[in-house]
C-alpha positions as a Markdown table, in Angstrom:
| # | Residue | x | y | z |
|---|---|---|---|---|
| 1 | Unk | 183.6 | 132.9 | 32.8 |
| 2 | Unk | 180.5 | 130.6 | 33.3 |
| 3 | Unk | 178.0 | 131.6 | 35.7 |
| 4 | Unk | 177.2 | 130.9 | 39.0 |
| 5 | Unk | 175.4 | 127.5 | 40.0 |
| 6 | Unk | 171.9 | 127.8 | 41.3 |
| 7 | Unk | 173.4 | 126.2 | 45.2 |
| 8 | Unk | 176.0 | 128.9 | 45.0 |
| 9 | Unk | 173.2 | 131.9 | 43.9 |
| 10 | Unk | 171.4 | 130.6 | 46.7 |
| 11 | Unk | 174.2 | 130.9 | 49.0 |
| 12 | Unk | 174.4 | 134.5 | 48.5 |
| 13 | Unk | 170.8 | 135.6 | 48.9 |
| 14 | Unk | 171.0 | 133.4 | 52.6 |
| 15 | Unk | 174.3 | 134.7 | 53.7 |
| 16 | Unk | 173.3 | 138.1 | 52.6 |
| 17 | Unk | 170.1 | 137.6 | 54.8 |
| 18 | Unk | 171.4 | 135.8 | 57.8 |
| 19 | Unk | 174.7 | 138.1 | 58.3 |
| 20 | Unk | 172.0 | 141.3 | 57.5 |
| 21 | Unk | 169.7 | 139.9 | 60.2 |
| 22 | Unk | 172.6 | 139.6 | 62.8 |
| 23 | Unk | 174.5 | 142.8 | 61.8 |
| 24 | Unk | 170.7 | 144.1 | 62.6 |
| 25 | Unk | 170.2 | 142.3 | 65.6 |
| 26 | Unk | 173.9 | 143.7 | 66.9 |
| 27 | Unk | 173.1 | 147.3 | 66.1 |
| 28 | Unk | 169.9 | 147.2 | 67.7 |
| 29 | Unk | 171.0 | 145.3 | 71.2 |
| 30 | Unk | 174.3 | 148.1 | 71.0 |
| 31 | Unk | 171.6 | 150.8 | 71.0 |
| 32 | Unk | 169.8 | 149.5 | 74.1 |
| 33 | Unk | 172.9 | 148.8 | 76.0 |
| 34 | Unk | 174.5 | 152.3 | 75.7 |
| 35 | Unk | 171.3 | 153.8 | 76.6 |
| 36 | Unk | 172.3 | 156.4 | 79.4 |
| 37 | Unk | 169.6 | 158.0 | 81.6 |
| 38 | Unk | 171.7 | 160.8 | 82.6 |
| 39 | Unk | 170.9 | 162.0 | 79.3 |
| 40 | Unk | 167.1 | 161.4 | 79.2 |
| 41 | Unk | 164.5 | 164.7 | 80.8 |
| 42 | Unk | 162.6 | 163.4 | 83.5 |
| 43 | Unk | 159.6 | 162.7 | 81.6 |
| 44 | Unk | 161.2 | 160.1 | 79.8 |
| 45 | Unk | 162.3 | 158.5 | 82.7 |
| 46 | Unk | 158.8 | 156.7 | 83.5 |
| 47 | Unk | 160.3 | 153.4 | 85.8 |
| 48 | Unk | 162.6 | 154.2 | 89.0 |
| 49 | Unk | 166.2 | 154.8 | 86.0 |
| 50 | Unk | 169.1 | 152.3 | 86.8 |
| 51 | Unk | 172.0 | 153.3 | 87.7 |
| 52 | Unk | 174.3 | 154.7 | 84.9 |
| 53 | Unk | 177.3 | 151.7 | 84.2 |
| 54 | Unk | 180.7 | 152.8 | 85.2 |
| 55 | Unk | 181.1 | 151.8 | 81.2 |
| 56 | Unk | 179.0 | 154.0 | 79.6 |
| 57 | Unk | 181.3 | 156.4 | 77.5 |
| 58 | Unk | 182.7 | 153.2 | 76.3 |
| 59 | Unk | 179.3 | 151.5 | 75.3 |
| 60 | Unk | 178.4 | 155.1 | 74.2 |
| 61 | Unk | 181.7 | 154.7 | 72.0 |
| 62 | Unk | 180.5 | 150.9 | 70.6 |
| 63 | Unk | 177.0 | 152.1 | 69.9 |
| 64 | Unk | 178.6 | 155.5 | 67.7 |
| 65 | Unk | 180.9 | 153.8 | 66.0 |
| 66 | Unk | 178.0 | 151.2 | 64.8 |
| 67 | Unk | 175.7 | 154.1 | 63.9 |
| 68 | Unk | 179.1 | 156.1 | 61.8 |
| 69 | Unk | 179.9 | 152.5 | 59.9 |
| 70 | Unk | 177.2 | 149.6 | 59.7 |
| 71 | Unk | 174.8 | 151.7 | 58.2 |
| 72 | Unk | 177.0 | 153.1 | 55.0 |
| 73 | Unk | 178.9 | 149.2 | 54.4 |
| 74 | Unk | 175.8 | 147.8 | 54.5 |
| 75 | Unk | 174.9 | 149.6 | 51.5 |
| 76 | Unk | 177.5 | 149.2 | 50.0 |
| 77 | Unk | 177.6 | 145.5 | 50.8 |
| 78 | Unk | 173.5 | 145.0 | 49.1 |
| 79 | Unk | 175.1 | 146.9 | 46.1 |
| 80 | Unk | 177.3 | 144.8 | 45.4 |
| 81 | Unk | 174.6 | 142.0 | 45.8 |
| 82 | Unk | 172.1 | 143.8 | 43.7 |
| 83 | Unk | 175.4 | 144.7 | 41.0 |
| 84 | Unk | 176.2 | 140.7 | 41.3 |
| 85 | Unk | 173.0 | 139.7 | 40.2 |
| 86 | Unk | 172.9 | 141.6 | 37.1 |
| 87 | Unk | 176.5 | 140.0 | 36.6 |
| 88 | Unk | 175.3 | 136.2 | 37.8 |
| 89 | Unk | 171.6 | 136.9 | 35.3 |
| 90 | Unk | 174.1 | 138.0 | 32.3 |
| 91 | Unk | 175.8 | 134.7 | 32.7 |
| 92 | Unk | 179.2 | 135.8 | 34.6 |
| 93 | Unk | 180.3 | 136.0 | 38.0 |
| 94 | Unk | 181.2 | 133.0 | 39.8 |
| 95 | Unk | 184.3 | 133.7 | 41.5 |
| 96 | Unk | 182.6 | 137.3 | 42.6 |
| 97 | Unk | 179.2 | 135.2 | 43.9 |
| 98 | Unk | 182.3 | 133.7 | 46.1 |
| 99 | Unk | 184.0 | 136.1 | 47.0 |
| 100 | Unk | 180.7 | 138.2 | 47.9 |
| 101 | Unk | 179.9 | 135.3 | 50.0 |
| 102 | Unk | 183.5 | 135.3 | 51.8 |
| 103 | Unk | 183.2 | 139.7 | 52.6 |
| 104 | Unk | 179.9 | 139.5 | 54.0 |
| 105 | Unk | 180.7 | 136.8 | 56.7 |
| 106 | Unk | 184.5 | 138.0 | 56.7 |
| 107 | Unk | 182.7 | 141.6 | 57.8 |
| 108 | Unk | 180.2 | 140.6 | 60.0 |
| 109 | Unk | 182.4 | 138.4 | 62.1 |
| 110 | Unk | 185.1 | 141.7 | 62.3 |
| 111 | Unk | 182.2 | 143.7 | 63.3 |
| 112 | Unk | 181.5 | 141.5 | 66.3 |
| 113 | Unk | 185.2 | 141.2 | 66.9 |
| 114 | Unk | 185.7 | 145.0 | 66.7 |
| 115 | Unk | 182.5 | 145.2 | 69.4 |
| 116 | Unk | 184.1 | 142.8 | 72.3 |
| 117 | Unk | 187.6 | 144.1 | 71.9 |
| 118 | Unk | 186.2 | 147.3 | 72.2 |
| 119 | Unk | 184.0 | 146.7 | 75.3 |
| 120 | Unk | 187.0 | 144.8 | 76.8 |
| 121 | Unk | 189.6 | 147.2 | 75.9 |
| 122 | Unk | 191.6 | 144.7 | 73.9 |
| 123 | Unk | 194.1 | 146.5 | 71.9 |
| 124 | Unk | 195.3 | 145.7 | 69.4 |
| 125 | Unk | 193.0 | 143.5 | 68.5 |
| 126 | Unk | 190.1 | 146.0 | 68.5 |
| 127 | Unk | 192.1 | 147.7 | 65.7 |
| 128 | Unk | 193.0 | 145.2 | 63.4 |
| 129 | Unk | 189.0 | 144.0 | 63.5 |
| 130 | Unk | 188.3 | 147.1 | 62.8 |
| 131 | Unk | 190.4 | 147.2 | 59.8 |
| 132 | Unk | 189.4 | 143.7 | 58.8 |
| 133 | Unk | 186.2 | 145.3 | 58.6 |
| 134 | Unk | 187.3 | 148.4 | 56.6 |
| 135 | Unk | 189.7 | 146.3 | 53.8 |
| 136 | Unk | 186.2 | 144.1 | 53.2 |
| 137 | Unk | 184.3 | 146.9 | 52.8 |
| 138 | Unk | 187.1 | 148.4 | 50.1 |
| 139 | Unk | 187.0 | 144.8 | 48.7 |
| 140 | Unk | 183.3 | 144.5 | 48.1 |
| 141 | Unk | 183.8 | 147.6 | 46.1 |
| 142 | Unk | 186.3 | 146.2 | 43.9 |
| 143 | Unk | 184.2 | 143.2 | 43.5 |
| 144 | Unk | 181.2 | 145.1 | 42.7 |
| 145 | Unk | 183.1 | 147.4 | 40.3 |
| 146 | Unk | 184.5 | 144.4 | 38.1 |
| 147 | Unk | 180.8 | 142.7 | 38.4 |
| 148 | Unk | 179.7 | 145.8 | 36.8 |
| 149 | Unk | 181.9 | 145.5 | 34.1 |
| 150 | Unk | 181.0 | 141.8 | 33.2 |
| 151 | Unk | 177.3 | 142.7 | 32.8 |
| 152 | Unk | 176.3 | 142.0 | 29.4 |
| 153 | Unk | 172.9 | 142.4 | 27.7 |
């Protein structure tokens, strides 16, 4: 297997960035938007509190299921980037630079998905994103598992 070009090394590092950037971005705008003062002492209230959203359990829901799955992919996701490096510097690894490339947008797009079906109650579409999401995931670790094994030294 030859290895990667240098256009398609650098499309991993930038898709790796950008899609880390928005899953990021996502999290962090899911954590302010299921913020519920009802669960806050009154010390932390410090402005006049708004009104808790007849939504919240279900923003509560979005924001819980972020923090139980976007943490753990995502490392799981940069070790196969840091695994696929080793592969691409050994001279291997094209079709997995590709495919690495494909999961990571493939799973960030599911993610969003997953979020507006969820908000919107849009089954069940919620639950195929969310096991668009979950196949990437085991996919990345296939990928990353027979990048390992191509490393040579």
């Amino acid at each position: 297997m030859s290895p990667p070009s240098g256009e398609k090394w650098d499309e991993l590092f930038h898709v790796y960035t950008i899609c880390t950037l928005i899953l990021f971005m996502k999290y962090f705008f899911s954590t302010l938007w299921a913020i519920n003062n009802d669960n806050h002492p009154e010390e932390d209230k410090i402005f006049q509190p708004a009104p808790v959203p007849a939504d919240i359990k279900r923003r509560e829901r979005v924001f819980m299921n972020d923090v139980e799955n976007i943490p753990f992919h995502m490392a799981i996701l940069w070790g196969a980037f840091i695994v696929q490096n080793f592969c691409n510097e050994s001279g291997h690894g094209n079709h997995e630079t590709s495919a690495l490339i494909i999961l990571m947008i493939v799973y960030t797009i599911a993610r969003f998905l997953f979020t507006i079906c969820y908000l919107f109650a849009l089954q069940p579409f919620r639950t195929i994103c969310f096991l668009i999401s979950q196949f990437t995931i085991a996919a990345t670790c296939i990928v990353m598992i027979i990048s390992g094994f191509q490393i040579k030294h």
